[in-house]
C-alpha positions as CSV (number, residue, x, y, z in Angstrom):
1,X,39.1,-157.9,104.3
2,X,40.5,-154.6,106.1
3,X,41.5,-155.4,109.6
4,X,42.1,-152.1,111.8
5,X,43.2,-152.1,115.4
6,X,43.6,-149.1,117.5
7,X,45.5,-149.5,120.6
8,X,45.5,-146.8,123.6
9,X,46.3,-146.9,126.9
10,X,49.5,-148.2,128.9
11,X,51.7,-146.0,131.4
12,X,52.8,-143.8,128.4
13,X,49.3,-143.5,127.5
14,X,50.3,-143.5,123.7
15,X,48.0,-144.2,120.9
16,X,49.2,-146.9,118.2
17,X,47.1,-147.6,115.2
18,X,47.5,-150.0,112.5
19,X,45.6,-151.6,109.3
20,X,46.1,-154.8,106.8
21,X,44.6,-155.4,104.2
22,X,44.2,-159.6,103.6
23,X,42.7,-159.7,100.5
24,X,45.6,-160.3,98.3
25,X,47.5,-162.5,100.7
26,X,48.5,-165.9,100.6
27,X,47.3,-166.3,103.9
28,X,43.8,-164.9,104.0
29,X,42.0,-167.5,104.6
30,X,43.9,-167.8,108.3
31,X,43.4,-163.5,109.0
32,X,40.0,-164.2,107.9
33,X,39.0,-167.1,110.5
34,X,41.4,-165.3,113.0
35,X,39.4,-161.8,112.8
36,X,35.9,-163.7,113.1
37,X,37.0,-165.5,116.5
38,X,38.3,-162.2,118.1
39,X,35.2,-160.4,116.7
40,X,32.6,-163.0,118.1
41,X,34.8,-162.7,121.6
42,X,34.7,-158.8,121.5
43,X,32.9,-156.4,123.3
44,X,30.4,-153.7,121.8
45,X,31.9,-151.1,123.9
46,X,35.2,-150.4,125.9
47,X,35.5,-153.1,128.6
48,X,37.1,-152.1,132.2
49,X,41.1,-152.4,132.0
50,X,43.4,-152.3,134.5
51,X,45.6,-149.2,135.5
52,X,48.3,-148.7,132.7
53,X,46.9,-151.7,130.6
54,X,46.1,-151.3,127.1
55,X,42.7,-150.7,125.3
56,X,42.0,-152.0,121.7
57,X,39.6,-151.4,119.0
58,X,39.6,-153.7,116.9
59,X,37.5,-152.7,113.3
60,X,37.0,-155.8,110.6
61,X,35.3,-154.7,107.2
62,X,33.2,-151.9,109.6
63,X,32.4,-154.2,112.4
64,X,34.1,-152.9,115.9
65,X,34.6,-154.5,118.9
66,X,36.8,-153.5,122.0
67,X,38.6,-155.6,124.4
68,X,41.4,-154.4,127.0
69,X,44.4,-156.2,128.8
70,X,44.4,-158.4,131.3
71,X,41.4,-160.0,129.5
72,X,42.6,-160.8,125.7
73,X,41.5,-163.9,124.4
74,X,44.1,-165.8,123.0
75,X,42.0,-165.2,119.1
76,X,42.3,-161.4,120.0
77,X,46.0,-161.1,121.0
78,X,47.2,-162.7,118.3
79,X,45.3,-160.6,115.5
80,X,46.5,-157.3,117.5
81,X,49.6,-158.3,117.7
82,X,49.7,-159.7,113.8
83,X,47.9,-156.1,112.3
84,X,50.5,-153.9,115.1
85,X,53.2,-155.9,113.4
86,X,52.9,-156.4,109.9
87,X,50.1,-153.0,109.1
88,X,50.9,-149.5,108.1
């Protein structure tokens, strides 16, 4: 599975992108059932943020969603904040 998030937005307005690749992890079964709940909460186009809060895409296997800050669920924040960490 090929998780991409794209993140824009915030008060420097700078665009971070990142990408994992869970297929030959150890831990693929948890990115897997993570990436489905923050799908299934996800919008099909960019939601409303708030001023200077951040905007993600968030790409699994082709399927996009988009979601922006305040209004993350909890599913969402933690994949974005597991692919910005730990993806080229």
């Amino acid at each position: 599975m090929r998780i991409r998030v794209r993140r824009t937005g915030g008060f420097a307005g700078i665009e971070r992108r990142a990408e994992v690749d869970t297929a030959a992890r150890p831990d693929a079964e948890r990115w897997r059932t993570l990436a489905e709940r923050a799908l299934a909460s996800g919008h099909p186009a960019p939601p409303p943020g708030v001023p200077d809060g951040f905007r993600y895409e968030i790409t699994v296997d082709g399927r996009t969603v988009y979601a922006a800050d305040p209004r993350l669920t909890e599913e969402q924040r933690e994949l974005i904040s597991r692919v910005l960490k730990e993806g080229a």
